[in-house]
C-alpha positions as a Markdown table, in Angstrom:
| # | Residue | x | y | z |
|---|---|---|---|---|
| 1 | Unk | 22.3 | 13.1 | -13.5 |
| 2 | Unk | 22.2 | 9.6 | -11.6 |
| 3 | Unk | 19.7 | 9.1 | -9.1 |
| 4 | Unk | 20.7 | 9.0 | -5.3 |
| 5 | Unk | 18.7 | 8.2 | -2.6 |
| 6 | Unk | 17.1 | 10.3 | 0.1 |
| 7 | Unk | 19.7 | 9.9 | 3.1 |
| 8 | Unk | 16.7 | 9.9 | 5.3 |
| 9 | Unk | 15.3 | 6.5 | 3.9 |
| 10 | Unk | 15.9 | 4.6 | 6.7 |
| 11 | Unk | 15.2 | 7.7 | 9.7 |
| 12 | Unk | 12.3 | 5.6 | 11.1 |
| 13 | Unk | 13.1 | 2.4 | 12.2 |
| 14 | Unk | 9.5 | 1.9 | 13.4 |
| 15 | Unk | 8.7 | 1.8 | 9.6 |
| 16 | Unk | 9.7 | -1.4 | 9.2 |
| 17 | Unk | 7.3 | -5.1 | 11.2 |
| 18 | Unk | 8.8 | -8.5 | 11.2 |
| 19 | Unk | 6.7 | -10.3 | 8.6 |
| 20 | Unk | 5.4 | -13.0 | 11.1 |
| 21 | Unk | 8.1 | -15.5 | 12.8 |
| 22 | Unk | 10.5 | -14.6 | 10.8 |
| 23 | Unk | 14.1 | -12.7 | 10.1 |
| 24 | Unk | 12.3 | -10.3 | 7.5 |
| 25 | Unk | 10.8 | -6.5 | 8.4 |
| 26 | Unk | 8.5 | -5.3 | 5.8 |
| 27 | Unk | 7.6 | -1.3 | 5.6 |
| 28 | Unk | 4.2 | -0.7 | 7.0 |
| 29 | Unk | 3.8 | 0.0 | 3.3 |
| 30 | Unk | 4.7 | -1.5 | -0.2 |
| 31 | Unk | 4.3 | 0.0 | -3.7 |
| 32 | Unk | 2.2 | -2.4 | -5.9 |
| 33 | Unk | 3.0 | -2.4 | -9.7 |
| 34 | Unk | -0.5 | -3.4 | -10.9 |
| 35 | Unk | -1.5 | -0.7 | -12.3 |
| 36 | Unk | 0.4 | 2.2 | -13.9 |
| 37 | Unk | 3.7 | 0.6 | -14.0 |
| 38 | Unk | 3.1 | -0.9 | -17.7 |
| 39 | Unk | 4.4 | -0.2 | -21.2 |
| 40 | Unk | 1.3 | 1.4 | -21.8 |
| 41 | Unk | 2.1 | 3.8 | -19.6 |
| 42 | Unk | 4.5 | 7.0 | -19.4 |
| 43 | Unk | 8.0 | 5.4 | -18.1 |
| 44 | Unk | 9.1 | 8.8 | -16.4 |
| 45 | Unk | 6.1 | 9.0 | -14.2 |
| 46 | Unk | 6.2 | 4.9 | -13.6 |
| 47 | Unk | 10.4 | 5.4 | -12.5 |
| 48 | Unk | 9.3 | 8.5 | -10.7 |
| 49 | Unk | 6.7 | 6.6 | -8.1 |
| 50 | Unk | 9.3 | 4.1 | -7.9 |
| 51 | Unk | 12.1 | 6.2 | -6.7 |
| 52 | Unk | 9.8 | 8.3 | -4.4 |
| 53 | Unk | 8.6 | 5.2 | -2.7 |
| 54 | Unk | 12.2 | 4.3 | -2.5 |
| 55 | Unk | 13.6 | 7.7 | -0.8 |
| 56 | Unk | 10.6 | 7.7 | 1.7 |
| 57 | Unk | 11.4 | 4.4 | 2.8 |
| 58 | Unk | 9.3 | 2.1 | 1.3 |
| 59 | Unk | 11.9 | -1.1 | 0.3 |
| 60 | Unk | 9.3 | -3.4 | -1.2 |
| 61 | Unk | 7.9 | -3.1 | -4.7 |
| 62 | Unk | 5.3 | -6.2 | -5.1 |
| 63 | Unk | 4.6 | -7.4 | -8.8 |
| 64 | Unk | 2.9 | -10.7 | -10.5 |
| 65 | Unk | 3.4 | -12.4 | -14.1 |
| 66 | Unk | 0.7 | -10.5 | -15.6 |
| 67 | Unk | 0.3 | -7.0 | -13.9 |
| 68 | Unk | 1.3 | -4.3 | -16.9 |
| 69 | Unk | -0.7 | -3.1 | -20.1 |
| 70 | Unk | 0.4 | -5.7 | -21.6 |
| 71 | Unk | 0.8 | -8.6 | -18.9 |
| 72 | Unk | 3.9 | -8.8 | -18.2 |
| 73 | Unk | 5.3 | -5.4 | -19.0 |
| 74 | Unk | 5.5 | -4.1 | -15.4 |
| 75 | Unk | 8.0 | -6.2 | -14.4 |
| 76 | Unk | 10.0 | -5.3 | -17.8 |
| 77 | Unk | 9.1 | -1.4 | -16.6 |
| 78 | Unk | 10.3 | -2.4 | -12.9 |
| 79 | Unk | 13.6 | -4.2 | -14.6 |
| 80 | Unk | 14.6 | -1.1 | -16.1 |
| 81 | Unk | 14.1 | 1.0 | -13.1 |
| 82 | Unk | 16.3 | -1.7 | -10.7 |
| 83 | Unk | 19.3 | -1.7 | -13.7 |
| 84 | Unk | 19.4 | 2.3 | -14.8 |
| 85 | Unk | 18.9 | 3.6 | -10.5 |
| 86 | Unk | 18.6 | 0.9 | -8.2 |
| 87 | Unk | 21.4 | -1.8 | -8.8 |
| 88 | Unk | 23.3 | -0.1 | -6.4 |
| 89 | Unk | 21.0 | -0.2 | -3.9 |
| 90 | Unk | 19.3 | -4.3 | -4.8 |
| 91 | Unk | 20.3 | -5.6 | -1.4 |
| 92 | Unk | 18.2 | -2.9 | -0.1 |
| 93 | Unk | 14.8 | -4.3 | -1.9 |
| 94 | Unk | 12.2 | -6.6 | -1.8 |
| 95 | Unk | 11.0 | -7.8 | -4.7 |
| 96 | Unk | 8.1 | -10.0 | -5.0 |
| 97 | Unk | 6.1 | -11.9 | -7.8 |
| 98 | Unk | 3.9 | -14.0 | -8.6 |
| 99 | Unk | 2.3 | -17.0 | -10.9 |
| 100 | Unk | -1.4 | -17.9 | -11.3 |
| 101 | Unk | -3.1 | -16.3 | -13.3 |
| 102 | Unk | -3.5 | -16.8 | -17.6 |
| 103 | Unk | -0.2 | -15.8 | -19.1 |
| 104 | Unk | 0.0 | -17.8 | -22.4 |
| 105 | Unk | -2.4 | -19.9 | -24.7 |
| 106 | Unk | -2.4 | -23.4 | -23.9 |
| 107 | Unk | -3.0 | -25.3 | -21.3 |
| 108 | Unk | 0.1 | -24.6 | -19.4 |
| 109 | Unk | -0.1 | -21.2 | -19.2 |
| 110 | Unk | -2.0 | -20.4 | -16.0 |
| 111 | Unk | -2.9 | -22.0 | -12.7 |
| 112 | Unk | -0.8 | -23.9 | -10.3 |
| 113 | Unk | 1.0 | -27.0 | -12.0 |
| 114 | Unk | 4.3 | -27.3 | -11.4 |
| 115 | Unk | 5.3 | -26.7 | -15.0 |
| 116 | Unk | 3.5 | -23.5 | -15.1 |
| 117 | Unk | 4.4 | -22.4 | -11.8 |
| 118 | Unk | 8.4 | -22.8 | -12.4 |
| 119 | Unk | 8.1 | -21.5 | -16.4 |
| 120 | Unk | 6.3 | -18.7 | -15.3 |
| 121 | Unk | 9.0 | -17.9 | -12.4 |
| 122 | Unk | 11.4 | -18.1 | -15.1 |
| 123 | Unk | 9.9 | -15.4 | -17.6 |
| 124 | Unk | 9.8 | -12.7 | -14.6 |
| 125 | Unk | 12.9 | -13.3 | -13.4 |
| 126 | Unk | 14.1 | -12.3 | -17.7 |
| 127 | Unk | 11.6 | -9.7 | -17.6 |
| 128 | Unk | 13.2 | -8.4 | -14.1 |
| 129 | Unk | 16.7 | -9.0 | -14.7 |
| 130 | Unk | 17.3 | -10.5 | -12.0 |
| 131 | Unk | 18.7 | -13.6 | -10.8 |
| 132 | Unk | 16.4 | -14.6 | -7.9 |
| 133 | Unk | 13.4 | -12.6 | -6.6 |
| 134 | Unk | 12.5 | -12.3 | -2.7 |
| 135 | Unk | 9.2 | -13.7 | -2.0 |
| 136 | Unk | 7.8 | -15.8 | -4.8 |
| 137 | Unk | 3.5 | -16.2 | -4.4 |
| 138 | Unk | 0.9 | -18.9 | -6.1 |
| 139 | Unk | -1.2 | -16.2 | -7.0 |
| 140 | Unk | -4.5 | -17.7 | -6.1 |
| 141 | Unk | -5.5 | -22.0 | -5.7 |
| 142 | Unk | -5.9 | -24.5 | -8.4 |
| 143 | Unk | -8.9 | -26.2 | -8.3 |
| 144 | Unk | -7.6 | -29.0 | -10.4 |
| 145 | Unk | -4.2 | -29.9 | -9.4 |
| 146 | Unk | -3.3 | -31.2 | -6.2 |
| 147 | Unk | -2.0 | -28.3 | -3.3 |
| 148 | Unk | 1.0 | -30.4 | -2.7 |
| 149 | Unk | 2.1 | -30.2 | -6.8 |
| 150 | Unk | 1.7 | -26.4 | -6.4 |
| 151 | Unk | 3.3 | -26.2 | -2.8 |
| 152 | Unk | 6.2 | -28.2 | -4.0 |
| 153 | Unk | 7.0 | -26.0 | -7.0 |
| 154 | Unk | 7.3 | -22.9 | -4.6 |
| 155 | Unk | 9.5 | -25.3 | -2.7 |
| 156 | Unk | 11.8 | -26.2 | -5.7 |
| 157 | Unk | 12.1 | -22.3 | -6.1 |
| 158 | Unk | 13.3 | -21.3 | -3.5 |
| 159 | Unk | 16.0 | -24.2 | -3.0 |
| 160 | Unk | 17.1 | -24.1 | -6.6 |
| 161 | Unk | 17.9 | -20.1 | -5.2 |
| 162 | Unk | 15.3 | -18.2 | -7.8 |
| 163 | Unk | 13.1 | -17.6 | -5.0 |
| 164 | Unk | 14.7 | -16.1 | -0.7 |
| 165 | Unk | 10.5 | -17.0 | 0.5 |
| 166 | Unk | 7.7 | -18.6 | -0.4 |
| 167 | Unk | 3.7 | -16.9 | -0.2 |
| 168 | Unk | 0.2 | -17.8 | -0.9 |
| 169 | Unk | -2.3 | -15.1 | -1.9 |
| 170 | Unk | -6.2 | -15.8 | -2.5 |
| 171 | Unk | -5.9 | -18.8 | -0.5 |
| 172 | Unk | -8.8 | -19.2 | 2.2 |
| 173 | Unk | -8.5 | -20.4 | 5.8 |
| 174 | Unk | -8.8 | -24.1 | 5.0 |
| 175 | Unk | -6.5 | -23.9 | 1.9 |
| 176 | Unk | -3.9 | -21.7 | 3.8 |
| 177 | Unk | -3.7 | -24.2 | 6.8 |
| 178 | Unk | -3.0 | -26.9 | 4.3 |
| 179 | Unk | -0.6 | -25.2 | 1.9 |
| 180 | Unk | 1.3 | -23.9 | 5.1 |
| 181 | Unk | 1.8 | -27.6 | 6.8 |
| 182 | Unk | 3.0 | -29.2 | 3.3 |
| 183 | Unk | 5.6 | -26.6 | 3.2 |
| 184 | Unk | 6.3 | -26.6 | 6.6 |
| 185 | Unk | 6.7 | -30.7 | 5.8 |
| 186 | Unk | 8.8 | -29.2 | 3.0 |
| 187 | Unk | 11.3 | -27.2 | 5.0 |
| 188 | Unk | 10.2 | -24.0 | 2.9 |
| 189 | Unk | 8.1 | -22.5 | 5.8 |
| 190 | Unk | 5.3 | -19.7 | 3.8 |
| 191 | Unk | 6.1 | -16.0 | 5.2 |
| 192 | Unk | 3.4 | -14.3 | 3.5 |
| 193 | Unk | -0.3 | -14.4 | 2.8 |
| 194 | Unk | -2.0 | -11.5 | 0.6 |
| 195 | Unk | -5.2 | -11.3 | 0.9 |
| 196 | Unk | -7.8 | -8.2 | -0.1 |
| 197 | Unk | -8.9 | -6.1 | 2.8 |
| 198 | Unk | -9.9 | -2.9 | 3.9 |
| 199 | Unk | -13.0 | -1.3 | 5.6 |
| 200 | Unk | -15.4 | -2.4 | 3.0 |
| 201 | Unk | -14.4 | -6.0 | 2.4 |
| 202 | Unk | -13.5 | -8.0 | 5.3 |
| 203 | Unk | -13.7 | -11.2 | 4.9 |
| 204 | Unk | -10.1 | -12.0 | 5.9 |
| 205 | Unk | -11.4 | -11.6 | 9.6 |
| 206 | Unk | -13.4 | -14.8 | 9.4 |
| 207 | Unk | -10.8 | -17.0 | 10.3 |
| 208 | Unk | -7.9 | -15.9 | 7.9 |
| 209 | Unk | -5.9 | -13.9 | 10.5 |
| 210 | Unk | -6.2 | -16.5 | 12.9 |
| 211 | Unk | -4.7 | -19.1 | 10.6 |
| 212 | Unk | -2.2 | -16.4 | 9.9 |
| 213 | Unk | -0.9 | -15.9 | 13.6 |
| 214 | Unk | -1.7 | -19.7 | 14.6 |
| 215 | Unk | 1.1 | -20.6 | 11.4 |
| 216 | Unk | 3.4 | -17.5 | 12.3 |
| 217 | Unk | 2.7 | -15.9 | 9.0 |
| 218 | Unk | 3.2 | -12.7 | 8.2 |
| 219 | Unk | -0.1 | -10.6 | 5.4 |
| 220 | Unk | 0.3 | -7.8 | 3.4 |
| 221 | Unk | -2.9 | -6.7 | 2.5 |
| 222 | Unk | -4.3 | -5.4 | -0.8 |
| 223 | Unk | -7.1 | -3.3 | -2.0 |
| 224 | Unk | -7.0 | -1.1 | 1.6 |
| 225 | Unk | -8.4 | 1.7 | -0.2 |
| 226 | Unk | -10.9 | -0.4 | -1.9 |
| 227 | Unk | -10.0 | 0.8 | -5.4 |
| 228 | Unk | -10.2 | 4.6 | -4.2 |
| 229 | Unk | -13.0 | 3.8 | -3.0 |
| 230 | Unk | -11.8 | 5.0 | 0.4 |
| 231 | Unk | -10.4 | 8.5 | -0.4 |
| 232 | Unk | -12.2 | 11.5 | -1.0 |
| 233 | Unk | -11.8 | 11.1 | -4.9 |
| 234 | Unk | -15.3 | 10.8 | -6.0 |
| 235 | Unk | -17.2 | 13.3 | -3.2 |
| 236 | Unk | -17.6 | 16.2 | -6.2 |
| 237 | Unk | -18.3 | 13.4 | -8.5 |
| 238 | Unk | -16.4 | 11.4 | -11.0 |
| 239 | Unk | -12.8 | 12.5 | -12.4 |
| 240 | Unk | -12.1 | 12.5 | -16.3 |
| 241 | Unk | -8.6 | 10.7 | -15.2 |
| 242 | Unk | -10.5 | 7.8 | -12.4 |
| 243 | Unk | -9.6 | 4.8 | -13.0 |
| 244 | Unk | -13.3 | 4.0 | -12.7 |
| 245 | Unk | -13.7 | 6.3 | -15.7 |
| 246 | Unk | -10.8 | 5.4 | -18.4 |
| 247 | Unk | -10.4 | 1.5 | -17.4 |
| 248 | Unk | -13.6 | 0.2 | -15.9 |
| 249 | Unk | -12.5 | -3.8 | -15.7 |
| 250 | Unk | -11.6 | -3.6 | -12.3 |
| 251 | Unk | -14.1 | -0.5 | -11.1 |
| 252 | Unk | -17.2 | 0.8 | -12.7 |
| 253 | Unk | -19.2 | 3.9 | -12.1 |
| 254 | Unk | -22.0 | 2.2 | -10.4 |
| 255 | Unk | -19.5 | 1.1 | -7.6 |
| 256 | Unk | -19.5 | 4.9 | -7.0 |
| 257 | Unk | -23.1 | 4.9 | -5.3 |
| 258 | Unk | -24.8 | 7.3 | -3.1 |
| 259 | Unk | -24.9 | 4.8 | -0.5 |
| 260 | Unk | -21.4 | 4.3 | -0.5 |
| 261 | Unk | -20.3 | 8.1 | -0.7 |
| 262 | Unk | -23.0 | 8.8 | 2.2 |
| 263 | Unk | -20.5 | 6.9 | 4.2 |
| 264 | Unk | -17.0 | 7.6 | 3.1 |
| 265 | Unk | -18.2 | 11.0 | 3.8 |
| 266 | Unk | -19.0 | 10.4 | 7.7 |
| 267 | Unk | -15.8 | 8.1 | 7.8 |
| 268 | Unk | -14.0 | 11.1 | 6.1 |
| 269 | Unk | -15.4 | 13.3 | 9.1 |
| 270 | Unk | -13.4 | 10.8 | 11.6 |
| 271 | Unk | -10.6 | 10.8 | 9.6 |
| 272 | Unk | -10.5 | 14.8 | 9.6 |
| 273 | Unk | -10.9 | 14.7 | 13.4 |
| 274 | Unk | -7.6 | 12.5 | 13.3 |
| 275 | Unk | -5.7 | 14.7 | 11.6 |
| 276 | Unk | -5.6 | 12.6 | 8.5 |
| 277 | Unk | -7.3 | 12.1 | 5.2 |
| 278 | Unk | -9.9 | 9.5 | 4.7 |
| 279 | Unk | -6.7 | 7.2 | 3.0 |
| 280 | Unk | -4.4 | 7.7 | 5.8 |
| 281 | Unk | -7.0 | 6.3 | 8.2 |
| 282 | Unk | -8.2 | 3.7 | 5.8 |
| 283 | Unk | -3.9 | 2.1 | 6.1 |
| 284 | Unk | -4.1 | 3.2 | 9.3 |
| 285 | Unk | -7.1 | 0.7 | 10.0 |
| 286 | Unk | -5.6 | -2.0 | 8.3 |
| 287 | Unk | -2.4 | -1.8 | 10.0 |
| 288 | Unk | -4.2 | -1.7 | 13.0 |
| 289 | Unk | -4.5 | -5.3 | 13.3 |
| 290 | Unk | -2.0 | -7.4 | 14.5 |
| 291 | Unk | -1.7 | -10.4 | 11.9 |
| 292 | Unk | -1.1 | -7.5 | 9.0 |
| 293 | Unk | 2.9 | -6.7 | 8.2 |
| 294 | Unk | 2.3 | -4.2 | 5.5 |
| 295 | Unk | -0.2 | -2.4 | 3.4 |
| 296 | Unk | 0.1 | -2.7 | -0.3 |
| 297 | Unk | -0.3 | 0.5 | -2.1 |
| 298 | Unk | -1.2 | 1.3 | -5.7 |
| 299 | Unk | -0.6 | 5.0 | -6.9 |
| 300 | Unk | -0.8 | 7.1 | -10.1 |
| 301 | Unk | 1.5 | 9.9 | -9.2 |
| 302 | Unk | 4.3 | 10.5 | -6.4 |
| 303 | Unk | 1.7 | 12.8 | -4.4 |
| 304 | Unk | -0.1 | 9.5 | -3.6 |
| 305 | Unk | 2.6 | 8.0 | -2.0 |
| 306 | Unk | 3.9 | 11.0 | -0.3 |
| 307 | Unk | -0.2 | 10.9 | 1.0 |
| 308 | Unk | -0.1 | 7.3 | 1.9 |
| 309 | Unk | 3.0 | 7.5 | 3.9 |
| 310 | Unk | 1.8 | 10.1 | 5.8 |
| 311 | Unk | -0.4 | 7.8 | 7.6 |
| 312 | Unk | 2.0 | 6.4 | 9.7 |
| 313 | Unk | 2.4 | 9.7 | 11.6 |
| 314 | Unk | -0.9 | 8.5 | 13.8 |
| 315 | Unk | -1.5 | 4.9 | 13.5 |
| 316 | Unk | -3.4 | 4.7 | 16.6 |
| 317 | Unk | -7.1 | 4.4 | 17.5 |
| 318 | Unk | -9.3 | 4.9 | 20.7 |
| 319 | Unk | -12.5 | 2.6 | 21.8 |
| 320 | Unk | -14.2 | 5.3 | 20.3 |
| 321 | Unk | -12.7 | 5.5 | 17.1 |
| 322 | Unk | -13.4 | 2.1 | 16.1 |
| 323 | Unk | -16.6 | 2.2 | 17.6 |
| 324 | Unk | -17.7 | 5.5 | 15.5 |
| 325 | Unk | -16.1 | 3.9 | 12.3 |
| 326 | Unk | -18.0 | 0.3 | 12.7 |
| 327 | Unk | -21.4 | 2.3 | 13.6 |
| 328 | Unk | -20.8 | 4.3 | 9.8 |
| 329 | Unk | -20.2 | 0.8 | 7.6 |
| 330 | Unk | -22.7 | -1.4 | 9.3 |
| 331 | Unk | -24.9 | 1.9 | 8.6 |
C-alpha cells in the first residue's frame, strides 16, 4: 500500500518560526539523518522515522555529504524515501546538505575550495535525486582558503538554482560576521547558522546569537540532547543498543560519569515537575531562546520522535525554572 500522509500534519500552525528575516518557517523541530539513516542500517526502520517525522509535522530532514555508514549513503537512503513516498509531497520539504568535511582522497576532496564545495553539491544532489536542494551549508571553515572563495561557491549555488538558501555551520562569531557580509555583498543573504547547543555545551551564547539576530539569521541547533546525554537513557546504567556502547567515535562510556548522571537526574526532577521528560525540556530549553528556529533531532526509532515532539506541548519556563536548572549544571 502507498504511503499517505497524516491529514493532521499541518493542525499546529504554531509548529512552524520564521528562520530569521526571512520568507521561510522552520518546524520547532528537524529530523537529522546523521546517524541511522545509512546503508548500514535496516531501510524499513530508516523510511519509518522519516515518514513519522513527516505525518507529525516535521517538514525538514537535514543531511551532509558524508552522514551514512558509508558517507554518503544517507542521502542515497533519504533519496529513496523522497522518490518511493514523498515525491508527491517535495514542495512540502526541506531539504538540507552540506560540504566540508573529507569525502574523497585527494586534495580536493574536503574543506571549503570552490572546487570541492560545488563537486561535492553535485554528488548529493545524484545521491538525492533531486534537482536542487533547499538550504545548502559550508559545513565548518577552511583555514586555508580564503572565506570569500568559500562564500562565493555557496553563492554560485544558489544562482545556478542547485541550491533555494545558503548556511554556515561551525563558523564562530568573528567568521560568521564575515561570511554573512560577503554574501550579503553577494546578493545571497545566509538564512541559517547550525551550531551545537544544548544545556551542557553553550558556547553559542558567547557572542554567536548576538551575531545571529544582529545579521537577521535564523540557527537550528544540533546536539540539544547532548548525544543522549540529556534523556534518562543511562540512569539504570548503559544499554546493550547505546550508541555509546555499539559505536563509540562520537560518545564513549566515560562521557557517562557519575557527575554527569548526578545532574541529569536533578534536571530530570524539573523536567518531571513540567510534565515532561528530561528530553522534552532539554528542546524545550533550547527553543527557548529567541535567535534559535528549530531544534535538530537525531532518533533510532519512531518512539523518539513521537517523544521529541511532545515537547512542544509546554515550551514555556518560569524565573524559577531557569533559575533551578542553571543552579543543577553550574553544580
Amino acid at each position: 500500500m502507498s504511503y499517505q500522509p497524516a491529514s493532521t500534519r499541518y493542525d499546529n500552525p504554531a509548529f512552524y518560526r520564521a528562520c530569521g528575516n526571512s520568507g521561510l518557517k522552520l518546524p520547532l523541530l528537524s529530523l537529522g539523518l546523521w546517524h541511522n539513516f545509512g546503508a548500514s542500517d535496516d531501510y524499513a526502520n530508516s523510511r519509518a522515522m522519516i515518514l513519522r517525522a513527516f505525518d507529525l509535522g516535521i517538514t525538514h530532514l537535514d543531511l551532509a555529504n558524508n552522514y551514512g555508514t558509508p558517507a554518503g549513503s544517507a542521502e542515497t537512503t533519504c533519496g529513496r524515501v523522497l522518490r518511493e513516498d514523498l515525491a508527491a509531497h517535495r514542495d512540502e520539504l526541506i531539504i538540507s546538505t552540506k560540504a566540508g568535511y573529507d569525502m574523497w582522497p585527494g586534495p580536493y576532496g574536503e574543506w571549503g575550495s570552490r572546487k570541492y564545495v560545488l563537486a561535492s553539491l553535485d554528488q548529493s544532489l545524484r545521491r538525492l535525486g533531486l534537482p536542487y536542494v533547499d538550504i545548502f551549508y559550508s559545513h565548518r571553515p577552511d583555514p586555508n582558503t580564503p572565506l570569500e572563495e568559500t562564500m562565493g561557491a555557496l553563492d554560485y549555488a544558489v544562482r545556478s538554482g542547485k541550491a533555494l538558501y545558503a548556511g554556515l555551520s561551525n563558523y564562530d562569531p568573528e567568521q560568521t560576521s564575515r561570511a554573512a557580509a560577503i554574501l550579503r555583498r553577494l546578493g545571497t543573504p545566509c538564512l541559517i547558522h547550525q551550531p551545537r547547543y544544548n544545556m551542557l555545551e553553550r558556547t553559542a551564547e558567547q557572542g554567536l546569537f548576538d551575531v545571529l539576530r544582529r545579521e537577521g539569521i535564523g540557527s537550528i541547533v544540533f546536539s540539544p540532547l547532548a548525544k543522549g546525554m540529556l534523556t534518562n537513557r543511562y540512569f539504570a546504567g548503559l544499554p546493550k543498543d547505546a550508541r555509546a556502547a555499539r559505536d563509540p567515535r562520537f560518545l564513549t562510556p566515560d562521557q557517562i560519569t557519575h557527575e554527569l548522571l548526578v545532574k541529569t537526574k536533578k534536571l530530570d526532577t524539573i523536567a518531571r515537575d513540567r510534565s515532561q521528560t528530561l528530553a522534552q525540556m532539554a528542546l524545550a530549553w533550547v527553543l527557548r531562546q529567541p535567535a534559535v528556529t528549530t531544534a535538530l533531532i537525531g532518533a533510532s526509532k519512531t518512539s523518539q520522535i513521537d517523544d521529541n515532539v511532545g515537547a512542544i506541548k509546554n515550551l514555556n519556563f518560569s524565573e524559577a525554572e531557569l533559575f533551578a536548572i542553571d543552579q543543577v549544571l553550574a553544580s
